[in-house]
C-alpha positions in Angstrom: -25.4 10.5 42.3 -22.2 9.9 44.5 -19.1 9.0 42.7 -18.9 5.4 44.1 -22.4 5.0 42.8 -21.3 6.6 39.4 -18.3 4.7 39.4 -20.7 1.0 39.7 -22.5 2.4 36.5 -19.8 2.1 34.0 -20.7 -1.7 34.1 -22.3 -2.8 31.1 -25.4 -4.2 33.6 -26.2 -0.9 34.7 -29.8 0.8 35.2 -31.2 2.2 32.7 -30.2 5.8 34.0 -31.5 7.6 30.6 -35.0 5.7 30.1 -36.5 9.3 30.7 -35.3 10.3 27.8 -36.4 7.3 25.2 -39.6 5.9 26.6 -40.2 3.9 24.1 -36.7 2.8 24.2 -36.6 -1.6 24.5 -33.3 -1.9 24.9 -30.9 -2.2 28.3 -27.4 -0.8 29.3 -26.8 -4.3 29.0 -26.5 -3.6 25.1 -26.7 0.0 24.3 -23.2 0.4 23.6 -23.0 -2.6 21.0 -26.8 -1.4 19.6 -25.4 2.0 19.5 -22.6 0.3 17.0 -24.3 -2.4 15.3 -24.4 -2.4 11.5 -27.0 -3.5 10.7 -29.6 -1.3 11.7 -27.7 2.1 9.6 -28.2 3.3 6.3 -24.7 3.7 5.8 -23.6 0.6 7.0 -25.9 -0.9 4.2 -24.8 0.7 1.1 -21.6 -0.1 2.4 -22.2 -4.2 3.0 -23.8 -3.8 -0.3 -20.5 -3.2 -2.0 -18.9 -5.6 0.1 -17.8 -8.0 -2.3 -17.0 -5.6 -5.0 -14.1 -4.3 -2.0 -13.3 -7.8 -1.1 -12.0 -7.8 -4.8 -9.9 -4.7 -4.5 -8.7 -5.8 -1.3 -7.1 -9.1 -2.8 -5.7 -7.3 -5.9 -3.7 -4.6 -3.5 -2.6 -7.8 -1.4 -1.2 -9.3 -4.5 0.9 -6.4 -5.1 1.5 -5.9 -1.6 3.3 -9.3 -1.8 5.3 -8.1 -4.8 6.4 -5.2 -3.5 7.3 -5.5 -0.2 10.4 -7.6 0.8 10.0 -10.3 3.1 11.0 -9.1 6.9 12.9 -12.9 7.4 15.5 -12.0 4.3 16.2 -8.5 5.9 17.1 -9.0 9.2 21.2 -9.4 10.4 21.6 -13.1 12.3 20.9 -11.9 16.2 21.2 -14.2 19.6 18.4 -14.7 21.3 19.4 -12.1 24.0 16.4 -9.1 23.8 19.4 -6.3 24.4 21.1 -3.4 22.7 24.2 -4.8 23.7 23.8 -7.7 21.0 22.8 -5.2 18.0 26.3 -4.6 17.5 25.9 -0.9 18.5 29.0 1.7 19.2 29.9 1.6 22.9 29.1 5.6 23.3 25.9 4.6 22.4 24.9 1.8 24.2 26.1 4.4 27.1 23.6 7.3 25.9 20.6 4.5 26.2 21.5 3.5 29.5 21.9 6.7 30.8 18.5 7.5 29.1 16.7 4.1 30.8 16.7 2.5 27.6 17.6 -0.8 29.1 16.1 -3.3 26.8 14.5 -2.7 22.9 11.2 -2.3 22.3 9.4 -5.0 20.1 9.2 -2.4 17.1 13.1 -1.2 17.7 14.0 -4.9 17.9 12.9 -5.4 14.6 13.8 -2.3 12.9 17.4 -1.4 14.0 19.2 -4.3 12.4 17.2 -4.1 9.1 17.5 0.1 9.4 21.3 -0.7 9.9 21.8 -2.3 6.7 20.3 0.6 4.4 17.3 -0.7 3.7 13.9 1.2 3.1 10.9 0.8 6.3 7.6 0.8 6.4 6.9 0.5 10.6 3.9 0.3 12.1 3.7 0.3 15.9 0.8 1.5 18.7 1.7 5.0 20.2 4.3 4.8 23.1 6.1 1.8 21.5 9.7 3.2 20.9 9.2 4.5 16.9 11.4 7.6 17.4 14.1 5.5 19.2 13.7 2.4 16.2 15.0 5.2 13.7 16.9 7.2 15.6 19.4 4.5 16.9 20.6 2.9 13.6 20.6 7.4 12.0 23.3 7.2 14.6 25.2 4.3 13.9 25.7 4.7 10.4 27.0 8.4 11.0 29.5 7.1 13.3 31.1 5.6 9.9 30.5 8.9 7.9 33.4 10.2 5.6 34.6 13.3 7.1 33.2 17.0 5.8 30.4 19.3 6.8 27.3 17.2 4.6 24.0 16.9 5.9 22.9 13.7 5.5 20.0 13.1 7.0 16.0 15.1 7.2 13.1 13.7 9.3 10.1 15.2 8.7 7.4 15.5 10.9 3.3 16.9 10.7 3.8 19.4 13.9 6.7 21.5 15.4 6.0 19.8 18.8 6.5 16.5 18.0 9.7 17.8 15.9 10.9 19.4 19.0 10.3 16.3 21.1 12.1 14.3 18.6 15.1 16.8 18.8 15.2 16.6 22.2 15.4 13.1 22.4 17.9 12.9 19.6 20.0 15.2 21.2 20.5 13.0 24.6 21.2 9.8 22.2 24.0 11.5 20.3 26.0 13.2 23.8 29.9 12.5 22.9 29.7 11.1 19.3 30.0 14.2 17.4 26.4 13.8 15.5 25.3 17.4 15.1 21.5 18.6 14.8 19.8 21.6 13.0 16.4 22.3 12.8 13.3 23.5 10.0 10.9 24.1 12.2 8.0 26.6 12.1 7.0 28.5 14.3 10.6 29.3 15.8 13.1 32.1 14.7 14.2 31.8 11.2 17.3 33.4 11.3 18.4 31.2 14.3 18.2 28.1 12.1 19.6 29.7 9.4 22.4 29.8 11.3 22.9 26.0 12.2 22.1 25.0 9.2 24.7 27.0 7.6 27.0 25.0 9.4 25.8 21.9 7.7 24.4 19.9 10.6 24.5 15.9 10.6 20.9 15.7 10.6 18.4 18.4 10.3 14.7 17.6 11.9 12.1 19.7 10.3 8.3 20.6 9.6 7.5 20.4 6.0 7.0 24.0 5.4 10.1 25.5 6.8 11.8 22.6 5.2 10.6 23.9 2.1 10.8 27.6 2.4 14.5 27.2 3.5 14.8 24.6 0.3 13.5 27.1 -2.2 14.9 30.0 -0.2 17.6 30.1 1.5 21.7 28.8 0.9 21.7 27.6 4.1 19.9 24.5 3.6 21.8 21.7 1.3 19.6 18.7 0.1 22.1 17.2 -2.4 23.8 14.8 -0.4 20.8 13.8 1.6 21.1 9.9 2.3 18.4 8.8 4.5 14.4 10.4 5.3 12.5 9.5 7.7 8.3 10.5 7.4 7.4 10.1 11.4 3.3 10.1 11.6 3.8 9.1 7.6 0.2 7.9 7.3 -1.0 12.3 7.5 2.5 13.2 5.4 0.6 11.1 3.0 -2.6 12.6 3.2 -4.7 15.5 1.6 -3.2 18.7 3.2 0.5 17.5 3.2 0.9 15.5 0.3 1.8 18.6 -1.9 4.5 19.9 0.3 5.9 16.0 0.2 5.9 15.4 -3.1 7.4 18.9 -3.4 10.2 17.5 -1.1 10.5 14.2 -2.7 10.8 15.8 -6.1 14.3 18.2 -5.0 15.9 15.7 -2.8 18.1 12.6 -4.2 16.6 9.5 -5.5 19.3 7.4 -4.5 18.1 7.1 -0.9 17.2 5.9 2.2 13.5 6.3 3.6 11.8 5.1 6.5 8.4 6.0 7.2 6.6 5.2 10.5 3.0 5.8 12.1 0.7 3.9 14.8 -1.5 3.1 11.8 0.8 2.7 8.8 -0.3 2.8 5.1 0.5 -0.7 3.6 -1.2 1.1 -0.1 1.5 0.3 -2.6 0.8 3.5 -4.9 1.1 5.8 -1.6 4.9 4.0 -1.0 5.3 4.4 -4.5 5.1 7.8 -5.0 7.5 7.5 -2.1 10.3 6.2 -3.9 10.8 3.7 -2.0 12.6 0.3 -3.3 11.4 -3.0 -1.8 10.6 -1.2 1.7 10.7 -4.0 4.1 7.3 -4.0 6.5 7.4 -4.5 10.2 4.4 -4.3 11.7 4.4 -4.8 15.8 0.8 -5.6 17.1 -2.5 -5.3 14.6 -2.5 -1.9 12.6 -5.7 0.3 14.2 -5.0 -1.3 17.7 -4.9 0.7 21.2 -3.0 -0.2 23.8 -3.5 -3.3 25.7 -3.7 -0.8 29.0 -6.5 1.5 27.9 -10.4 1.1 29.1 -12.6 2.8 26.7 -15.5 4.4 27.7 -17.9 6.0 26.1 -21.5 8.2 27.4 -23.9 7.9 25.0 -26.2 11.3 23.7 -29.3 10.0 22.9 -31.3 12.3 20.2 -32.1 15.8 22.1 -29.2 15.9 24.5 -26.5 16.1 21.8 -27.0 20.2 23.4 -25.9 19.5 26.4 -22.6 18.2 25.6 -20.6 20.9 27.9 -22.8 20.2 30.8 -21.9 16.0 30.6 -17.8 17.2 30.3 -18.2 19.3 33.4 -19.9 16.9 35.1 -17.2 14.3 34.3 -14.4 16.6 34.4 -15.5 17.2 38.2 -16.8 14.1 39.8 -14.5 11.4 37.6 -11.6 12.5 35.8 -10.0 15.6 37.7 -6.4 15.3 37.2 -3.7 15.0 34.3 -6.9 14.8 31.5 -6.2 15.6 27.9 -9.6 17.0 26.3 -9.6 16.7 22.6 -12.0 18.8 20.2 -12.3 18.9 16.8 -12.8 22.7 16.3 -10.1 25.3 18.1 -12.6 27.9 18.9 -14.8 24.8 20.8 -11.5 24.5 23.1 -11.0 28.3 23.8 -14.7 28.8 24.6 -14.2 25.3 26.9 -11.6 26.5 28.4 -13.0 30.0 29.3 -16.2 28.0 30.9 -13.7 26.0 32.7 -12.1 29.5 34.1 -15.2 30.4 35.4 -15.9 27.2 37.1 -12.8 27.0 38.8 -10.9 24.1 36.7 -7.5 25.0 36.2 -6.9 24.3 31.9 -4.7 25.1 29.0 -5.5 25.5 25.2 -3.0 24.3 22.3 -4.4 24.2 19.1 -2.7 26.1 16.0 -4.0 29.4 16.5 -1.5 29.8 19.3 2.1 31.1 18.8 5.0 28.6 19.6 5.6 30.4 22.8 2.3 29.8 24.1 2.2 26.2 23.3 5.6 25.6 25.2 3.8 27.6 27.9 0.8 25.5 28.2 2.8 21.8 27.1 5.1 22.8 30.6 2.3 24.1 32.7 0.2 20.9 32.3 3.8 18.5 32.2 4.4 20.1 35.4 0.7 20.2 37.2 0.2 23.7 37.3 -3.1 22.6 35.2 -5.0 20.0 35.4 -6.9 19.7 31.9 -5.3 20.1 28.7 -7.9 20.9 25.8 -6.1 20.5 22.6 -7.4 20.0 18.7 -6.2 17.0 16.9 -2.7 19.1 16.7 -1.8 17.5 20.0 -3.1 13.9 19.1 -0.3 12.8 16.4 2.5 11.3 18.2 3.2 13.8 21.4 4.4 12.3 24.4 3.5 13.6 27.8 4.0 11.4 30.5 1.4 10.4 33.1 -1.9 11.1 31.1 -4.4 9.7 32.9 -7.2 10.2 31.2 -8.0 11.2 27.3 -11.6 12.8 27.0 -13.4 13.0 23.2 -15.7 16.3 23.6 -16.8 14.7 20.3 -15.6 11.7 18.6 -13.0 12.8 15.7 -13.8 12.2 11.6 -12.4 8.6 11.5 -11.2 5.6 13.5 -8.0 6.8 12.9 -7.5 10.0 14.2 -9.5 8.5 17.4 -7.0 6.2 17.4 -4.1 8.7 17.8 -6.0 10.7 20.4 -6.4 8.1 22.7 -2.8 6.8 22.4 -2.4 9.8 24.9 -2.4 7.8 27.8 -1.7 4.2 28.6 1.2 4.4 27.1 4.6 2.3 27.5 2.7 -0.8 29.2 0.6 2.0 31.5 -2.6 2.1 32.3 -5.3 4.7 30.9 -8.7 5.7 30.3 -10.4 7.6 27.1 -14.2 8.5 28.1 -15.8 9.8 24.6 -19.1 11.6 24.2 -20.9 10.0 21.2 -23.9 11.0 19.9 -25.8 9.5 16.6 -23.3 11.1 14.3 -20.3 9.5 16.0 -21.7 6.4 15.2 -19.4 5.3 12.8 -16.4 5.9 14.6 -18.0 4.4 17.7 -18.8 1.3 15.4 -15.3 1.1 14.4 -13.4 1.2 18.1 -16.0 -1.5 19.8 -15.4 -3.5 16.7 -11.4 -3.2 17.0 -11.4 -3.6 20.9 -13.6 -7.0 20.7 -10.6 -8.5 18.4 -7.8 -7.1 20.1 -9.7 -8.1 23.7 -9.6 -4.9 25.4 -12.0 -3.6 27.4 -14.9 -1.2 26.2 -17.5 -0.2 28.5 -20.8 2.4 28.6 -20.4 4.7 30.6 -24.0 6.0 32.0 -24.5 9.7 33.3 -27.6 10.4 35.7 -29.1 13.1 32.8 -30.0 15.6 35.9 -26.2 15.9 37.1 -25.3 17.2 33.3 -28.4 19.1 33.2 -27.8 20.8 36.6 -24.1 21.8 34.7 -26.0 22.6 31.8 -28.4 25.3 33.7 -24.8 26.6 35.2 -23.2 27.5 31.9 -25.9 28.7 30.1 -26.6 31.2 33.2 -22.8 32.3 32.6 -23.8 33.3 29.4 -22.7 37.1 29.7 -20.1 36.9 31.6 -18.5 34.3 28.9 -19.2 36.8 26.5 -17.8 39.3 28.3 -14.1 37.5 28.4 -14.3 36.9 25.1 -14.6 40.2 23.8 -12.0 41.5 26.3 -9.6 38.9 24.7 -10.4 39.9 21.6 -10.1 43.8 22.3 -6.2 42.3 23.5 -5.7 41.4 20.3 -6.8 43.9 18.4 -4.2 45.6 20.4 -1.6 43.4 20.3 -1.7 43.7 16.2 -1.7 47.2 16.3 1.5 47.5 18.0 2.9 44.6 15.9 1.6 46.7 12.9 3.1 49.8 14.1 6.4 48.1 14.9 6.8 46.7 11.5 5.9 49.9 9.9 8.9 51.8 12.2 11.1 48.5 10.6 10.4 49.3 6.9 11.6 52.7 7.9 14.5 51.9 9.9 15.8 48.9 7.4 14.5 49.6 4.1 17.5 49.4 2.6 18.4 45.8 3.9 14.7 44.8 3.1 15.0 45.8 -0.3 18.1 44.0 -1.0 16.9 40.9 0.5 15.4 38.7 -2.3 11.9 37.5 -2.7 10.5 34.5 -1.6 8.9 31.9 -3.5 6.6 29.6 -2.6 5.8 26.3 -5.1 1.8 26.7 -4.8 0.1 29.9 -5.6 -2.4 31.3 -2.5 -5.5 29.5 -3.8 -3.9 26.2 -4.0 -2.4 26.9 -0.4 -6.0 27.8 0.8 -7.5 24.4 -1.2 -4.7 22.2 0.4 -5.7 23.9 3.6 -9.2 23.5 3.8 -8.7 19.9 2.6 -6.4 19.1 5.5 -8.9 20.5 7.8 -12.2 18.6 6.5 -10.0 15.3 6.9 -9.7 16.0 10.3 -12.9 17.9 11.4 -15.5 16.6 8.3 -17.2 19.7 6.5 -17.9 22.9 8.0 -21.5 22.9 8.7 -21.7 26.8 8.4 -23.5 26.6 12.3 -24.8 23.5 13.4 -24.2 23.7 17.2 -22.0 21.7 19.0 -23.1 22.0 22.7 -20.4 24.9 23.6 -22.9 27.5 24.3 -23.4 29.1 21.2 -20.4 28.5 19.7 -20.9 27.5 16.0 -18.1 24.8 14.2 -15.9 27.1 12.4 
């Protein structure tokens, strides 16, 4: 099959390309996809319509103290002109300049409603799709008020955010916002030298933008970071801060910082859940929601390539097949498991697709490295884990590829706000088989009501199996690379293990001086935090269950 004739199938009146593979099967492409989604015909889905009215219950109850809790968004908001501007927010000249010389020309619909409101001191709960201005809604009234700060060395603000990319990218655009008002920066951010931040934090930076950990390690640890005068936090991606995985490190950090307060949180799919915002501490948060919660972006076509029962093997042979004929240029891969992306991207290497990983098990330098060689082209494919999904912005994404689809609507959600973003258009192509099923349910379920457009992809089942019968005959030689890599770092450690030893030497006497750390969870409650962040994302481990990558085993 040609690519204009593969291009044809993604209409939803398409052949029946895969009727070798059901015989029996009675349905067309006509319906697959909604079949494929339907409720009625899964186990699941019944137990769960069978409690239906008992949740219908609950639902009203949390929308009663929803009502109570929340204040209303009319009361909050200062009297504004009709003009859709910066200009008529009242902002300080220096910057309204920053914002033009940025392209900021006119606010977004979710920084048109929070600046004025963030402005006045009040807590936010905002909920906005991916590439709708969030950073720039909180970032822009930060500003403002520290333009009227009493004078002395305080820091007075912290955002925190899930990963140390999408802390940088917030720096960075903080950074060009503040030129010429005096606003100073410092950063708590793993992954980056400690003693580096130390240092600008000794010098009692404005606003400090940090990861959770570092945050807290220099909290517990170190002089250099001063929480006592903190006036305003900011949660950005608040609905995983809230989550198994981070919620100890936050409550942690809500339980040493000041009461008295400002907090804003922010996510594509915000938490309304009054006990979550309670435990918060945040005082009559005023909601403004822009566009449904659980939406995509109006640009996006979803696409997704059904694996019927038997084929859910071949997985790597459909992503070549797509990654070659369709979508060969400025694609985003997302897996759920990091060792699926290295072993992808090794197959990709010996196929001739040019590809970067970034997933955790990478160092901060090699992240950088691979963020800037696929921002700049040198790469074609990025193949990231859900680390890359919350938030990051790289312009130009074309195309967002699910090797599988991720544990919840949610996280699918994020992953596909990749591309199509800031009124662009975009495609997400997603290889569901039966246990995607519920996430698959969820997204053609969401798209109908929002009225974007969801289509089935077909795939000839020869062109994936003639990939297929490719990689599996590469077999030694992808085993060979991967034992070469990991003979690299088995050397690598050694000489990091040698160098340290040479350092106890060489500095024991400033090592020993040095006091301890501490830490606020003991190893085993790390590990159980850990694991429970990981099976939000990723489900259980299945201890082997093959996932089409070769032989690579979830893990």
């Amino acid at each position: 099959m040609d690519e204009d004739e593969e291009a044809d199938s993604v209409d939803e009146d398409a052949e029946d390309d895969e009727a070798e593979d059901d015989e029996n099967a009675e349905e067309d492409d006509k319906t697959v996809l909604n079949d494929f989604a339907a409720a009625e015909t899964h186990p699941d889905d019944l137990v769960s319509e069978a409690g239906s009215e008992a949740e219908d219950e609950a639902d009203a109850e949390e929308q009663r103290r929803q009502d109570e809790f929340f204040a209303p968004e009319e009361a909050s908001a200062r009297p504004q002109t009709g003009e859709n501007s910066f200009t008529s927010m009242s902002l300080n000249r220096r910057i309204l300049k920053n914002l033009t010389e940025q392209k900021f020309y006119a606010p977004t619909p979710i920084q048109r409603k929070t600046i004025p409101v963030a402005m006045e001191g009040k807590d936010v709960v905002g909920g906005a799709v991916t590439g709708s201005g969030k950073t720039a809604a909180f970032l822009i009234p930060i500003m403002e008020r520290l333009l009227h700060r009493p004078k002395g060395a305080v820091t007075r603000v912290a955002i925190l955010m899930p990963t140390r990319e999408l802390a940088l990218q917030c720096l960075s655009v903080a950074q060009k916002l503040a030129v010429g008002t005096g606003i100073t920066f410092g950063r708590a951010i793993g992954g980056l030298n400690s003693r580096e931040q130390e240092k600008e934090l000794k010098l009692r930076p404005d606003i400090v933008i940090a990861t959770p950990g570092r945050f807290i390690d220099f909290m517990r640890n170190s002089p250099a970071l001063q929480v006592d005068k903190l006036e305003i936090l900011v949660l950005d991606e608040a609905d995983r801060m809230l989550e198994e995985g981070f919620s100890d490190e936050l409550n942690e950090i809500l339980g040493t910082i000041p009461k008295s307060r400002q907090t804003m949180l922010f996510s594509a799919t915000m938490t309304s859940k009054v006990d979550d915002l309670i435990r918060v501490g945040m005082h009559r948060p005023v909601r403004l929601l822009v566009d449904a919660q659980k939406t995509s972006a109006a640009g996006l076509t979803q696409e997704f390539v059904r694996l019927r029962p038997g084929r859910e093997e071949k997985r790597l042979g459909y992503l070549l097949h797509l990654c070659t004929e369709l979508y060969r240029d400025r694609t985003v891969i997302f897996f759920r498991q990091k060792k699926t992306a290295h072993h992808v991207r090794v197959v990709f290497a010996l196929c001739g697709l040019q590809a970067a990983e970034l997933h955790g098990s990478m160092s901060q330098e090699q992240r950088i490295s691979s963020m800037e060689a696929f921002r700049s082209g040198w790469v074609n494919f990025l193949l990231a884990t859900d680390l890359a999904s919350r938030g990051l912005d790289i312009k130009g994404i074309e195309t967002v590829i699910n090797y599988e689809a991720p544990q919840s609507h949610e996280i699918y959600l994020h992953r596909v706000g990749r591309t199509a973003r800031a009124g662009r258009k975009g495609i997400s192509c997603t290889l569901a088989a039966e246990p995607d099923r519920r996430v698959v349910k969820a997204a053609v379920k969401a798209a109908k009501v929002q009225g974007v457009v969801v289509k089935q992809r077909t795939v000839d089942p020869k062109d994936s199996d003639l990939w297929q019968t490719k990689i599996d005959g590469m077999e030694e030689e992808i085993e060979d690379v991967l034992r070469e890599e990991k003979e690299d770092r088995v050397m690598s450690q050694t000489e990091r293990d040698l160098k340290k030893a040479d350092n106890l030497v060489d500095f024991a006497d400033e090592i020993k001086s040095r006091p301890k750390k501490t830490w606020f969870q003991s190893e085993t409650e790390k590990e159980s935090a850990k694991t429970k962040g990981a099976e939000r994302l990723n489900g259980p481990v299945d201890g082997g269950k093959g996932n089409g990558a070769g032989r690579m085993k979830r893990g």
